[in-house]
Backbone and ligand atoms as CSV (ligand in chain L), in Angstrom:
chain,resi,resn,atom,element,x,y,z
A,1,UNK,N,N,0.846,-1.188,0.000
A,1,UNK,CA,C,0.000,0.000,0.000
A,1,UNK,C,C,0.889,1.248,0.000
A,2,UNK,N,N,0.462,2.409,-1.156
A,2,UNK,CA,C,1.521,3.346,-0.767
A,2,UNK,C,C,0.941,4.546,-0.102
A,3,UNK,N,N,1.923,4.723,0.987
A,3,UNK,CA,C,1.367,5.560,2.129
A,3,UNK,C,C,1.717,6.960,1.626
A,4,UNK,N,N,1.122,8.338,2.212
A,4,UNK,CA,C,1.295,9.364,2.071
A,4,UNK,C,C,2.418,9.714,2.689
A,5,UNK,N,N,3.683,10.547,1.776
A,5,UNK,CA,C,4.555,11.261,2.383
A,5,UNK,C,C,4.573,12.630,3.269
A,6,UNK,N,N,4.913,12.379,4.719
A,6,UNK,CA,C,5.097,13.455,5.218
A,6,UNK,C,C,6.017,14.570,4.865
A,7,UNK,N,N,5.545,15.467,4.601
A,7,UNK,CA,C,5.574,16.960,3.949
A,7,UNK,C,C,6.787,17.998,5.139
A,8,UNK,N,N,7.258,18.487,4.873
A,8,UNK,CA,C,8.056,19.311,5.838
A,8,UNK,C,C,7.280,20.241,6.430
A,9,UNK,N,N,7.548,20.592,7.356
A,9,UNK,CA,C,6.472,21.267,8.229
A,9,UNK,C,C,5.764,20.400,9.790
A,10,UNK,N,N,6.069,18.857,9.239
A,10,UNK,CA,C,5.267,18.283,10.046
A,10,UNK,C,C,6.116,18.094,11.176
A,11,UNK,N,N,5.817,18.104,12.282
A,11,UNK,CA,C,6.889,18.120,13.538
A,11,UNK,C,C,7.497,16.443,13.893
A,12,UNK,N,N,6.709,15.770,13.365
A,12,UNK,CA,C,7.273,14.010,13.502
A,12,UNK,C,C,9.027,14.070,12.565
A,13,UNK,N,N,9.017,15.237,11.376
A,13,UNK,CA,C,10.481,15.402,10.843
A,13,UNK,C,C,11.170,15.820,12.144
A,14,UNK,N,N,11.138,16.063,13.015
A,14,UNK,CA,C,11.885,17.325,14.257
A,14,UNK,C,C,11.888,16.287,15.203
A,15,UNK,N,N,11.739,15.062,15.081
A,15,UNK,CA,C,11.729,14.578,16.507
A,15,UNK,C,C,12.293,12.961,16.215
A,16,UNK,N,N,13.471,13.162,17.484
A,16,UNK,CA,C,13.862,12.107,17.419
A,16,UNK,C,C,13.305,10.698,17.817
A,17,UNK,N,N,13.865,9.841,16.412
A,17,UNK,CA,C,12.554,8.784,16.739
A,17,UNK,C,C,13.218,7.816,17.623
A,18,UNK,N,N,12.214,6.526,18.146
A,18,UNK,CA,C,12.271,5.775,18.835
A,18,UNK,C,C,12.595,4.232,18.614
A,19,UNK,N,N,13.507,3.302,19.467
A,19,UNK,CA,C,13.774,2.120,19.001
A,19,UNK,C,C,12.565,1.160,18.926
A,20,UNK,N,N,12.727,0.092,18.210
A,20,UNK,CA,C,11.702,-1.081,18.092
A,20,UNK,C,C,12.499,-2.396,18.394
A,21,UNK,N,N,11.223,-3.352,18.680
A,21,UNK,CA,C,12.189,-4.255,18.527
A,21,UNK,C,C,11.043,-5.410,18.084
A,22,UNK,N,N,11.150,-7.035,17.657
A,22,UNK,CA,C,10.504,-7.385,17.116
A,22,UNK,C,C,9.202,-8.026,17.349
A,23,UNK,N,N,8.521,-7.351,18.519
A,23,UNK,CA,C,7.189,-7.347,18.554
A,23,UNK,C,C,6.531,-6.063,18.074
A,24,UNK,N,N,7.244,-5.147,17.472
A,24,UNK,CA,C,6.355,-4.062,16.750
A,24,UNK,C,C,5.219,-4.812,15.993
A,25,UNK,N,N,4.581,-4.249,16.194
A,25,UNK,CA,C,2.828,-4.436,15.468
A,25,UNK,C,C,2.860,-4.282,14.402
A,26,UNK,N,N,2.543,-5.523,13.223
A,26,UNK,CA,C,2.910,-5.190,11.679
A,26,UNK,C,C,4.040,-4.739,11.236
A,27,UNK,N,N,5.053,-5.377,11.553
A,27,UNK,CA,C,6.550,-4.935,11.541
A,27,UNK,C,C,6.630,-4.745,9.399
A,28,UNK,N,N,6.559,-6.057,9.099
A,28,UNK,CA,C,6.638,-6.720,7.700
A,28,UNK,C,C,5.847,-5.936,6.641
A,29,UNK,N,N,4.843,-5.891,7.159
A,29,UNK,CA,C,3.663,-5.200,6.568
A,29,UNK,C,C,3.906,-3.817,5.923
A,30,UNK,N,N,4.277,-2.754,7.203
A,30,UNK,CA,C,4.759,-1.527,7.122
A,30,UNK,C,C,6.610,-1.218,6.139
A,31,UNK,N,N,7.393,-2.405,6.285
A,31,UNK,CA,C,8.267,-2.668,5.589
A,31,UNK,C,C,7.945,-2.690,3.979
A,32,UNK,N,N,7.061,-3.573,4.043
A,32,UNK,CA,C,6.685,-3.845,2.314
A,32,UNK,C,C,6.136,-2.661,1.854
A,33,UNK,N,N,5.263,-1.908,2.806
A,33,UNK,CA,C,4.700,-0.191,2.515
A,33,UNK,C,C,5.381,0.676,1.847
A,34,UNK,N,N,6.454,0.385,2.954
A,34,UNK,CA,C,7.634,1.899,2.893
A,34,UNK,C,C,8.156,1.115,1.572
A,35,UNK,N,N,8.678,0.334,0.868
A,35,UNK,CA,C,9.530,-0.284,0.048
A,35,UNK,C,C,8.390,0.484,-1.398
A,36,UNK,N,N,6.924,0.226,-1.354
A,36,UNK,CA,C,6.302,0.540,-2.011
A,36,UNK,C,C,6.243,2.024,-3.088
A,37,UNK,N,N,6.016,2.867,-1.746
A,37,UNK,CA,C,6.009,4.256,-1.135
A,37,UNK,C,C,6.955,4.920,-1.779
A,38,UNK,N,N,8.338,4.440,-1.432
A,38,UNK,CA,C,9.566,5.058,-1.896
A,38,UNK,C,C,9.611,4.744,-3.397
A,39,UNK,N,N,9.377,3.473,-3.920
A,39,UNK,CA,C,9.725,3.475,-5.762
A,39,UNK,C,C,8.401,4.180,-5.818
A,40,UNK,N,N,7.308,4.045,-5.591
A,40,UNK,CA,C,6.310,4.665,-6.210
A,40,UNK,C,C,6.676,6.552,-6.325
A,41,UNK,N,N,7.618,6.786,-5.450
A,41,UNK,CA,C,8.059,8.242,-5.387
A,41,UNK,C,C,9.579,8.470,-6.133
A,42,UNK,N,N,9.956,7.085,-6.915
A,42,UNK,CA,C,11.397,7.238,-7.211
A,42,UNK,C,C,12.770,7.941,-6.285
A,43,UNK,N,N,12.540,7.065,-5.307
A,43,UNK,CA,C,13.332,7.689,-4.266
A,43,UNK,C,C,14.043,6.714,-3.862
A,44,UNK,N,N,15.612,6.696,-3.297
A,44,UNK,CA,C,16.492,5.649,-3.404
A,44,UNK,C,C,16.726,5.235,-1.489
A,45,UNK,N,N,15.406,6.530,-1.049
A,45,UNK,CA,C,16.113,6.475,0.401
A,45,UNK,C,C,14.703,6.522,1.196
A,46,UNK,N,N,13.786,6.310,1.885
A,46,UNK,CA,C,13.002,6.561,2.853
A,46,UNK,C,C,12.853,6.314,4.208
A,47,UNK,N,N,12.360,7.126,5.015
A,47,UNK,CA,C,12.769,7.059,6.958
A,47,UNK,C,C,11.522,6.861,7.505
A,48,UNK,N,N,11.370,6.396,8.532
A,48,UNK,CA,C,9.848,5.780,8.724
A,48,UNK,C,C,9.268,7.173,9.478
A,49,UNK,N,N,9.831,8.189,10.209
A,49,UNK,CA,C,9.050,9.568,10.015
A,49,UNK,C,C,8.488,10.242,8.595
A,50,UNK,N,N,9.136,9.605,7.785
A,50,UNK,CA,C,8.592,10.353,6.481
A,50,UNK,C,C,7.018,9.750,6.462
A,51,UNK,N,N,6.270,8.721,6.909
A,51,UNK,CA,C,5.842,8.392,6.681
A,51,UNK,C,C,4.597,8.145,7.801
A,52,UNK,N,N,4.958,8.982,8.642
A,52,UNK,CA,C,4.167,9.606,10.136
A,52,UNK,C,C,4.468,8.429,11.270
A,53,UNK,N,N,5.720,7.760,11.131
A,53,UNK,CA,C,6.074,7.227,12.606
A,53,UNK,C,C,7.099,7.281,12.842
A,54,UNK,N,N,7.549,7.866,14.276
A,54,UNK,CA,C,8.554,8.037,14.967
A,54,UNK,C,C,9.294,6.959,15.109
A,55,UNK,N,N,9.822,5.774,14.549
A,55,UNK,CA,C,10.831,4.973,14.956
A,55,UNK,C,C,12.056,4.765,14.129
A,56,UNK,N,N,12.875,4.229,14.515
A,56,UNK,CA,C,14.034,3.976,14.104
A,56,UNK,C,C,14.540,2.992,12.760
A,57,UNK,N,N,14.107,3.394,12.059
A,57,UNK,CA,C,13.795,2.389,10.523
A,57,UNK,C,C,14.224,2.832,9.176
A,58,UNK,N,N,14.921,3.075,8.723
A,58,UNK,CA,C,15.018,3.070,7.189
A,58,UNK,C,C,15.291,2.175,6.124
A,59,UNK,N,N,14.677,2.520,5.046
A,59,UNK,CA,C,14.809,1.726,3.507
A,59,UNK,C,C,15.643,2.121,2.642
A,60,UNK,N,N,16.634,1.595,2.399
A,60,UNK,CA,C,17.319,2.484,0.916
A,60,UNK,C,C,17.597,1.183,-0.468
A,61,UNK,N,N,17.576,1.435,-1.206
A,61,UNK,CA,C,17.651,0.991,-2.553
A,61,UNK,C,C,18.512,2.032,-3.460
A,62,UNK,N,N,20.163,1.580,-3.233
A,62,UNK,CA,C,20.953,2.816,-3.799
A,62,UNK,C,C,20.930,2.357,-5.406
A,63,UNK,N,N,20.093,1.281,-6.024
A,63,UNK,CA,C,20.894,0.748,-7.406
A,63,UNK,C,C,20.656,2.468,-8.584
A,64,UNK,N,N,19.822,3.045,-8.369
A,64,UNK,CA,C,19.910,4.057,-9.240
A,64,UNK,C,C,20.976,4.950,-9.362
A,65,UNK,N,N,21.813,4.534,-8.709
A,65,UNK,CA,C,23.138,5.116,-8.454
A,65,UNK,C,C,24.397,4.389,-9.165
A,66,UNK,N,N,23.815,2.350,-9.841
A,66,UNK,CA,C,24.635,2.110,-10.631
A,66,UNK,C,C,25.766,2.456,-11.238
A,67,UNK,N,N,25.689,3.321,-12.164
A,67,UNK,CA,C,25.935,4.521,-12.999
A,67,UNK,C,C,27.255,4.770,-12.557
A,68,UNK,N,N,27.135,5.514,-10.969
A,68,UNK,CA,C,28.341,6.395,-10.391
A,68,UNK,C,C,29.106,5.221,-9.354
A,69,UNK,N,N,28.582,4.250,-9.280
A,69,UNK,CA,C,28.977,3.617,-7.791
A,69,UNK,C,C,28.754,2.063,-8.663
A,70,UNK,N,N,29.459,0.790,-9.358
A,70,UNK,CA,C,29.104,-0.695,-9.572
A,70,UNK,C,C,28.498,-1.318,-8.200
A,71,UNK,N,N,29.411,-0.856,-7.019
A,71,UNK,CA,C,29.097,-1.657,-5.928
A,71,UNK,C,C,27.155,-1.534,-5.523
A,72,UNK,N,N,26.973,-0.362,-6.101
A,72,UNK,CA,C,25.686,-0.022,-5.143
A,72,UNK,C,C,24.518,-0.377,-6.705
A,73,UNK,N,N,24.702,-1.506,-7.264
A,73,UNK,CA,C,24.222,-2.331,-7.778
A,73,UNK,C,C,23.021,-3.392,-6.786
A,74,UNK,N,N,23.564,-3.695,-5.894
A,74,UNK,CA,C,22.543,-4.783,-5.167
A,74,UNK,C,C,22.503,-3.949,-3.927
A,75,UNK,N,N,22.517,-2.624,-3.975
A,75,UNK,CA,C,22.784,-2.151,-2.645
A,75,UNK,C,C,21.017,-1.757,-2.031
A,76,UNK,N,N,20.069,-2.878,-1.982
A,76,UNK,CA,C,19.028,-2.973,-1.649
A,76,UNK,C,C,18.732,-3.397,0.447
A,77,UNK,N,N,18.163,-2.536,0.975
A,77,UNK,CA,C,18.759,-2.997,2.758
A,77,UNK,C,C,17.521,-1.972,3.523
A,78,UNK,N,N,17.239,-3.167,4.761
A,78,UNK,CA,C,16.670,-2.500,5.550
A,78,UNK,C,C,17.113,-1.689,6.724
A,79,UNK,N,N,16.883,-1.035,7.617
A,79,UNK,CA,C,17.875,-0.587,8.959
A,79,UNK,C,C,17.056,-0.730,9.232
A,80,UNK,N,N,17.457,-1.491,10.753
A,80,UNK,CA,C,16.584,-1.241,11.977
A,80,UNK,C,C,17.463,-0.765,13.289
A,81,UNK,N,N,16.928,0.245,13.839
A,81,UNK,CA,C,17.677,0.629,15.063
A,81,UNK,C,C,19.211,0.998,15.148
A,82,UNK,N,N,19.489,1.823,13.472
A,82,UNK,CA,C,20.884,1.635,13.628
A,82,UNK,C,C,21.335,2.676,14.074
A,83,UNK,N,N,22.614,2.893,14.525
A,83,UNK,CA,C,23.893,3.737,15.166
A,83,UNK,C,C,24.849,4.000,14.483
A,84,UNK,N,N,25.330,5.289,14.026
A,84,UNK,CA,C,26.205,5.372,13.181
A,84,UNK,C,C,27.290,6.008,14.330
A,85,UNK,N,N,28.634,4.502,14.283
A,85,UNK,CA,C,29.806,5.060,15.168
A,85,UNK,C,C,30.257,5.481,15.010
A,86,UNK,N,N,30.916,5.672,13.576
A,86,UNK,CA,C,31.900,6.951,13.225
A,86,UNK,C,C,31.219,7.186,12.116
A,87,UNK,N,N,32.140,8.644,11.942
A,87,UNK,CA,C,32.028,9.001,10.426
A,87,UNK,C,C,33.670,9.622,10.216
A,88,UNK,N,N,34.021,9.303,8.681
A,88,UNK,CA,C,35.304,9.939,8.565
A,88,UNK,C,C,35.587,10.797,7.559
A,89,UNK,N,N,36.963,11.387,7.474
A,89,UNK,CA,C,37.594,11.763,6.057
A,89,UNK,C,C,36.710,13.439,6.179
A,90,UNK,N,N,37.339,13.876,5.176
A,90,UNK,CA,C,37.129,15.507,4.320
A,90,UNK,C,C,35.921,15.303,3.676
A,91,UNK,N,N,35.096,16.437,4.515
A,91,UNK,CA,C,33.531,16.766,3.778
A,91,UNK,C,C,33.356,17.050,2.542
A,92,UNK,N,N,32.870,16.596,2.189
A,92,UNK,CA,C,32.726,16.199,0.476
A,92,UNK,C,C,30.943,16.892,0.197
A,93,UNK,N,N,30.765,17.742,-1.114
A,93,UNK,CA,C,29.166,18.000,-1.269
A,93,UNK,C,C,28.425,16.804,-2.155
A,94,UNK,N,N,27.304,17.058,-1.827
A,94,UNK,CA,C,27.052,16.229,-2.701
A,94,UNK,C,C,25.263,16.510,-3.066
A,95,UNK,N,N,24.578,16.999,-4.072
A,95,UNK,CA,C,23.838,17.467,-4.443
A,95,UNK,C,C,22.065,16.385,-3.362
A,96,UNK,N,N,21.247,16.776,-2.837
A,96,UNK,CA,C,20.864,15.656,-2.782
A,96,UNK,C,C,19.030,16.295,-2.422
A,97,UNK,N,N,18.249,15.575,-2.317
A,97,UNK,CA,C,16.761,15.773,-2.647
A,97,UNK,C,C,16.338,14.918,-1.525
A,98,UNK,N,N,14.993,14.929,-1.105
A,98,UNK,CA,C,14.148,14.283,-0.354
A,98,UNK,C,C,12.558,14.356,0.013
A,99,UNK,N,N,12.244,13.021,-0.023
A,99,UNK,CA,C,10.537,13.059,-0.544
A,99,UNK,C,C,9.971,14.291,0.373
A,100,UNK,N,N,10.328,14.506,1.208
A,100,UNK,CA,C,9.451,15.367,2.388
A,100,UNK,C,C,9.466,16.843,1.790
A,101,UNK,N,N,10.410,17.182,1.265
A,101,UNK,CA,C,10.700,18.232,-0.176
A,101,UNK,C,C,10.433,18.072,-1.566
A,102,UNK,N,N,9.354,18.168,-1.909
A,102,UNK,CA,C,9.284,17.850,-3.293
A,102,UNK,C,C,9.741,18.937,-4.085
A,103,UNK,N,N,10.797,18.783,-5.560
A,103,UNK,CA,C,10.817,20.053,-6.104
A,103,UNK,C,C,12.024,20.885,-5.266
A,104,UNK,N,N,12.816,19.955,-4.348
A,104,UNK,CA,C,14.435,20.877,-3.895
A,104,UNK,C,C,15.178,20.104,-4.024
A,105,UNK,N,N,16.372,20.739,-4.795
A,105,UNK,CA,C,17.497,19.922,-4.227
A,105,UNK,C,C,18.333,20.704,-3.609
A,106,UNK,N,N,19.610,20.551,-3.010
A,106,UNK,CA,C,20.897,21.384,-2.349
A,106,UNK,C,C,21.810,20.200,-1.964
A,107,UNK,N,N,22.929,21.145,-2.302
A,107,UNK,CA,C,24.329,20.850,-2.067
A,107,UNK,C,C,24.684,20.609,-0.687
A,108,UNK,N,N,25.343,19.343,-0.249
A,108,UNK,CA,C,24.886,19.324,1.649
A,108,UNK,C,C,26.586,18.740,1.426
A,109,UNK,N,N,27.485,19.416,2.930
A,109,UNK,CA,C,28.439,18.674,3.150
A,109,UNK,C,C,28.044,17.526,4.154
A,110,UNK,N,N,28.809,16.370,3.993
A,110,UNK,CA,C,29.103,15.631,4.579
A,110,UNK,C,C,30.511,14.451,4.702
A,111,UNK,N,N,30.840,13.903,5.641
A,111,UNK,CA,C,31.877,13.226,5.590
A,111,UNK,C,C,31.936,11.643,4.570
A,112,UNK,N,N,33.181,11.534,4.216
A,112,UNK,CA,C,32.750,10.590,2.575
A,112,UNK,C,C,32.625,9.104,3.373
A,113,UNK,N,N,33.312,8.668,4.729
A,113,UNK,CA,C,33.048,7.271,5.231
A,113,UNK,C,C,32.404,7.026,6.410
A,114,UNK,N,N,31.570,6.128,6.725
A,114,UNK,CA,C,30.996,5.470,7.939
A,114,UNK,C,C,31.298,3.978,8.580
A,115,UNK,N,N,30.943,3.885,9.706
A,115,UNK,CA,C,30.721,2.719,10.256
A,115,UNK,C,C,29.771,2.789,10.902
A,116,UNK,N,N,28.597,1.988,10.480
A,116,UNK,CA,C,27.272,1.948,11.210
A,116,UNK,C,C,26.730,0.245,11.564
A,117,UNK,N,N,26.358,0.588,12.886
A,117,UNK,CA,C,25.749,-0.762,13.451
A,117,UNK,C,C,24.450,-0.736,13.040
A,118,UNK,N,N,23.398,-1.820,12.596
A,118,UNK,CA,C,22.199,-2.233,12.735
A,118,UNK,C,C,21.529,-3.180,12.677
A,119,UNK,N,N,19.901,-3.248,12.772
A,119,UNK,CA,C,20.094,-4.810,12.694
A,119,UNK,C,C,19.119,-4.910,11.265
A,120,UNK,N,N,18.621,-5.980,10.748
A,120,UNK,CA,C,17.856,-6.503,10.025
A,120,UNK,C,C,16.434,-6.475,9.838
A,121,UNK,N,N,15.911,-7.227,9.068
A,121,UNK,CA,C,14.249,-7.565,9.290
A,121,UNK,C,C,14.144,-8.420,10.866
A,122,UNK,N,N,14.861,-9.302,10.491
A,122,UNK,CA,C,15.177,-10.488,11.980
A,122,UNK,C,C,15.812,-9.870,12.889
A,123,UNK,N,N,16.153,-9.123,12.966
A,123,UNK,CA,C,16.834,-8.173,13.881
A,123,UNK,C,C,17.871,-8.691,14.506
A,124,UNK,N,N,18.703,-9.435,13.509
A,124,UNK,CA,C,20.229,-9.578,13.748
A,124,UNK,C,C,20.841,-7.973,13.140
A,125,UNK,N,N,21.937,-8.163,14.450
A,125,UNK,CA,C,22.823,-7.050,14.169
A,125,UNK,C,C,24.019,-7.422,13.379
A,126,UNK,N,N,24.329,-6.250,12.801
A,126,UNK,CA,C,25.241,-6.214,11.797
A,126,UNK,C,C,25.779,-5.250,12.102
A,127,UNK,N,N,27.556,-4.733,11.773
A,127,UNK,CA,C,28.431,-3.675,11.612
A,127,UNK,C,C,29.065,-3.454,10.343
A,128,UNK,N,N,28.999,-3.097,9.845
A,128,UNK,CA,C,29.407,-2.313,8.317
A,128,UNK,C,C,29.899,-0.664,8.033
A,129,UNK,N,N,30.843,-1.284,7.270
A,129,UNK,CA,C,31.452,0.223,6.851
A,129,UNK,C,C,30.475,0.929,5.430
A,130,UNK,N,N,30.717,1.603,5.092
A,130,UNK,CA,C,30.227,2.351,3.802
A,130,UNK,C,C,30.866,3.514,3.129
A,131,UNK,N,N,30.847,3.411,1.977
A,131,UNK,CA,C,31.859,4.987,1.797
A,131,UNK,C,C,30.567,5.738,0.636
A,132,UNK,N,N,31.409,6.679,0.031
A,132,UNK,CA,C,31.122,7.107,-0.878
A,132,UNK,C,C,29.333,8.051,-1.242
A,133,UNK,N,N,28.493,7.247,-2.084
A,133,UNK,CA,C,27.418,6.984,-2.231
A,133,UNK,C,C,26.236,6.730,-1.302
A,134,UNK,N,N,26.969,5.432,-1.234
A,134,UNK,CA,C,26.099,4.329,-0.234
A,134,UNK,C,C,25.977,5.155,1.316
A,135,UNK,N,N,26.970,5.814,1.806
A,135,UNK,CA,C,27.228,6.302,2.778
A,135,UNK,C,C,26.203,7.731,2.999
A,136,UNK,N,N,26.598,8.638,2.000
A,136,UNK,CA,C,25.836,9.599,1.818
A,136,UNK,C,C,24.193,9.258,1.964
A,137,UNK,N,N,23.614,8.301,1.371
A,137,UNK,CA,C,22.199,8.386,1.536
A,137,UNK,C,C,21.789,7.785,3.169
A,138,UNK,N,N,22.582,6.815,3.397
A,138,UNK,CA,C,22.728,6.115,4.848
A,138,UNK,C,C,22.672,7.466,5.778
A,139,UNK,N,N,23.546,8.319,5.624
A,139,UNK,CA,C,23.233,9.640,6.772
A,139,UNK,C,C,22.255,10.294,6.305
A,140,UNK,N,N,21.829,10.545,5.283
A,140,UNK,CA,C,20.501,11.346,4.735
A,140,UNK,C,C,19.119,10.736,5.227
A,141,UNK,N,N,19.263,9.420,5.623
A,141,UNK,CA,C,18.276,8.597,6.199
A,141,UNK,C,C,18.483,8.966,7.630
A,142,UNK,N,N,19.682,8.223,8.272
A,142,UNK,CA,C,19.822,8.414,9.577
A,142,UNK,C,C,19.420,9.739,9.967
A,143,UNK,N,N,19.668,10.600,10.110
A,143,UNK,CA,C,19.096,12.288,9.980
A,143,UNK,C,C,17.948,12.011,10.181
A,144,UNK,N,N,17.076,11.690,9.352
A,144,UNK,CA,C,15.241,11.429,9.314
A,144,UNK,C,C,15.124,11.311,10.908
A,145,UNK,N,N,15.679,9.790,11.258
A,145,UNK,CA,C,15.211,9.007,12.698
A,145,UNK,C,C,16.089,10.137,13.807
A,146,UNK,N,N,16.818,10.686,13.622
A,146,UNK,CA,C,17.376,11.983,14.533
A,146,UNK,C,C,16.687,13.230,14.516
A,147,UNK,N,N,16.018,13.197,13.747
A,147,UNK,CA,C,15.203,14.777,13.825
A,147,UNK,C,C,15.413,15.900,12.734
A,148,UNK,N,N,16.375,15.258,12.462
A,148,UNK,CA,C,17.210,16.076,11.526
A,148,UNK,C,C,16.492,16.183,9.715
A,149,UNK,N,N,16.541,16.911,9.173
A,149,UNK,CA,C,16.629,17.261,7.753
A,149,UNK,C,C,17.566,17.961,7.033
A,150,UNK,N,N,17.710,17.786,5.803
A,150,UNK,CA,C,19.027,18.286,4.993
A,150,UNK,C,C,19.096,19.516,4.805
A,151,UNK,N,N,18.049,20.358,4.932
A,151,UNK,CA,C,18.123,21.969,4.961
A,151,UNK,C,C,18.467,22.420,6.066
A,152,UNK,N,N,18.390,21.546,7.315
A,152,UNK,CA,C,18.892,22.295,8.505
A,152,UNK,C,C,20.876,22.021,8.280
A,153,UNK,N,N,20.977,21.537,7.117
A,153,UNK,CA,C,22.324,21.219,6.865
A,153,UNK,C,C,23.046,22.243,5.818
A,154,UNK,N,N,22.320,22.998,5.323
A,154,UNK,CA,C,23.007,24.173,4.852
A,154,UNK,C,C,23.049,25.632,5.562
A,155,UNK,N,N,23.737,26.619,4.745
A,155,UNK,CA,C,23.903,28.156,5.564
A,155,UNK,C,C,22.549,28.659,5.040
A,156,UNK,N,N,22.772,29.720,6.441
A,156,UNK,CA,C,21.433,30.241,6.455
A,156,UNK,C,C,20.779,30.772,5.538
A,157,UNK,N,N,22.263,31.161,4.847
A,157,UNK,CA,C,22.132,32.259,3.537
A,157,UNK,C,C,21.226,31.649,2.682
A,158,UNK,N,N,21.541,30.289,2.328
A,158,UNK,CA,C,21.053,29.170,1.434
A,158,UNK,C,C,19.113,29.080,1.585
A,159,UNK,N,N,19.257,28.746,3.074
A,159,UNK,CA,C,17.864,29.049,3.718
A,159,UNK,C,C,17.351,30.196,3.500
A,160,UNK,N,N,17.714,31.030,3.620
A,160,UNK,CA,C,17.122,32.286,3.446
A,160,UNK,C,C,16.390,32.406,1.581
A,161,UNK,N,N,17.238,31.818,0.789
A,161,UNK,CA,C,17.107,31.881,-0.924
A,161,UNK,C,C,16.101,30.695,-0.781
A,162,UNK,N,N,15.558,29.355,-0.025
A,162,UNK,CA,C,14.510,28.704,-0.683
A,162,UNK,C,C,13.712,29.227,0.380
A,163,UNK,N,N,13.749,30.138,1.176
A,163,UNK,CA,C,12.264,30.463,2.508
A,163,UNK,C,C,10.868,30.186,1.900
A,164,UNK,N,N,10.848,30.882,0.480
A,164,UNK,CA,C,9.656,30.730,-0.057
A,164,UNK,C,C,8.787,29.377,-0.375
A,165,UNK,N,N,9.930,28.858,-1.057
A,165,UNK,CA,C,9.594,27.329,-1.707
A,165,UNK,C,C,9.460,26.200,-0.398
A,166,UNK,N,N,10.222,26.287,0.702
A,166,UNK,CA,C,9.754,25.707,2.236
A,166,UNK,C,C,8.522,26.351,2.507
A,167,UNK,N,N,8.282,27.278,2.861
A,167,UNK,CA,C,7.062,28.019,2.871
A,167,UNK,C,C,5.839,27.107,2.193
A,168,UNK,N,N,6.013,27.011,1.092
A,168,UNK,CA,C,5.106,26.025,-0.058
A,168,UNK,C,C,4.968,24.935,0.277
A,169,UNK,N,N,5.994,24.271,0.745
A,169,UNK,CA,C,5.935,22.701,1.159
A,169,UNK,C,C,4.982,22.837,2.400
A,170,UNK,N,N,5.704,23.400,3.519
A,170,UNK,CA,C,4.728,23.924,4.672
A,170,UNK,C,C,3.023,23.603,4.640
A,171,UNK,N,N,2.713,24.758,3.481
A,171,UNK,CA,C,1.460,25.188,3.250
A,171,UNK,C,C,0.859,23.953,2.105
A,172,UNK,N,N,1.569,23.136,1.651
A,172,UNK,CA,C,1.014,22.079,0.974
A,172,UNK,C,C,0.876,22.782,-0.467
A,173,UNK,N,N,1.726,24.091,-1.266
A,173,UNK,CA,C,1.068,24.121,-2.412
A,173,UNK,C,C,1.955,23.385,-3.002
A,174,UNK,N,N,2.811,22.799,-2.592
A,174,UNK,CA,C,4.217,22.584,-3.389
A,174,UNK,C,C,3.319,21.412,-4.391
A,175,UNK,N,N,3.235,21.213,-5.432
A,175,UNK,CA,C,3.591,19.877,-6.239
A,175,UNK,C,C,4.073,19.088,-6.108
A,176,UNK,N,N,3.497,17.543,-6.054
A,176,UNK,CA,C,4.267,16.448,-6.062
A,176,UNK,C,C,4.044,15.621,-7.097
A,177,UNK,N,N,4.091,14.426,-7.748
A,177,UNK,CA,C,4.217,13.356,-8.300
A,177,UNK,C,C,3.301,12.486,-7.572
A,178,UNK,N,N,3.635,12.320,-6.386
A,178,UNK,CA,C,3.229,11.059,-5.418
A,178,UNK,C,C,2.459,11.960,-4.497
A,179,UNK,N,N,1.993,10.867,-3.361
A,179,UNK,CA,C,0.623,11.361,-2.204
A,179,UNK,C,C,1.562,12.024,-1.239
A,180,UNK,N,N,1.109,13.074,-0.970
A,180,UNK,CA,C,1.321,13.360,0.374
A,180,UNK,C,C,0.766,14.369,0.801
A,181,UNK,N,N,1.469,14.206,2.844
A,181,UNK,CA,C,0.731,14.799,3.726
A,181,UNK,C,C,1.688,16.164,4.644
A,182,UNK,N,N,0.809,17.373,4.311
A,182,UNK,CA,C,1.245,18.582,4.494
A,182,UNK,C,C,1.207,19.017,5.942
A,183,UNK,N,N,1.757,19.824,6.555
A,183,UNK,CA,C,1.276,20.379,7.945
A,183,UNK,C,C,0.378,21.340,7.727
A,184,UNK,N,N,0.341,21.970,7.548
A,184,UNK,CA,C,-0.723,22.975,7.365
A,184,UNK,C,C,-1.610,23.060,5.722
A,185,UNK,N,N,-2.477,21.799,5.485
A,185,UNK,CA,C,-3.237,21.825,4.555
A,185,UNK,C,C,-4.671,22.443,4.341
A,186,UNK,N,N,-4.434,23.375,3.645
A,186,UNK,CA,C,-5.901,24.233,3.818
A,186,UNK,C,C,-7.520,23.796,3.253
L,1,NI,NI,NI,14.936,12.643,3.131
C-alpha cells in the first residue's frame, strides 16, 4: 500500500525517533509499505518519520546510483535501530533531494566514510562500513530518525534563498508526483 509522504512542516520530521524491537505491530507489513512508497516516489532512500512514525527504521535501494557507484548495484537494505559510530575523512558536497521536499534539491556537506551498526528484518545485528554513495544516503536517512533534515544542513544564507519554496511545502502548495501529507493543509 503506498502511504502518504510526510511533507516538511510536520513536527514528527523534528523529533527524534524511537527504538523497536521485534514485537512491533505489523513490523513486515509496514516494511513492504515503505519499500512501495519510496519506488512509487522514485526515491532511493526513505525514513519511517517520512511516513508519520517516529521509529528507528530506514529503507534504501541505492541501485539508481549504478551509474556512479558498480558496488551499489545490489545495494538494496533494511535498517533497523541503527547507530552510526563513526564518520570519517574531508567533507565532500554532494547534491541531494528528499521526498518530504518535493521540487528541492541542495548541495549538503558531509563526511565521505561510515561505520554503522544495525540490525535486520530479523533483527540480527550487523556492523558495516560504507563509503562514498552508499554512505551519503545512509546519513541522509539516519538524519530522518534523529530529527534532523538536509536543509537544517546548509547556511542560512542558502535558507534564506529557498524560505519561499519551504514556505510552499509547509502550506502544501508545493507539487508532487506522489501522495502526500502537508502540515498545514488548507
Ligand atoms: Ni529525506
Amino acid at each position: 500500500m503506498i502511504l502518504p509522504i510526510v511533507g516538511y512542516g510536520d513536527p514528527v520530521l523534528k523529533k527524534k525517533a524511537g527504538e523497536i524491537d521485534s514485537s512491533y505491530p505489523g513490523l513486515k507489513e509496514l516494511i513492504d509499505n515503505m519499500w512501495e512508497t519510496m519506488y512509487n516516489a522514485s526515491g532511493v532512500g526513505l525514513a519511517a518519520p517520512q511516513i508519520g512514525k517516529s521509529i528507528r527504521l530506514f529503507v534504501i535501494d541505492a541501485s539508481p546510483f549504478e551509474e556512479e557507484d558498480n558496488k551499489l548495484k545490489d545495494f538494496k537494505k533494511v535498517f533497523i535501530n541503527p547507530v552510526i559510530i563513526e564518520e570519517r575523512g574531508q567533507e565532500w558536497y554532494f547534491n541531494e533531494g528528499c521526498l518530504s521536499f518535493p521540487d528541492l534539491r541542495e548541495d549538503v556537506a558531509r563526511r565521505p566514510r561510515i561505520r554503522i551498526r544495525y540490525q535486520d528484518e530479523e533483527f540480527k545485528i550487523f556492523e558495516q562500513d560504507y563509503d562514498g554513495i552508499a554512505a551519503r544516503i545512509i546519513q541522509h536517512e539516519y538524519d530522518h530518525i534523529e530529527g534532523i533534515v538536509f536543509v537544517d544542513r546548509i547556511t542560512p544564507l542558502k535558507r534564506r534563498l529557498i524560505k519561499n519554496k519551504l514556505t510552499s511545502i509547509v502550506k502544501g502548495t508545493v507539487k508532487a508526483s506522489y501522495k502526500m501529507r502537508f502540515a498545514r493543509n488548507t
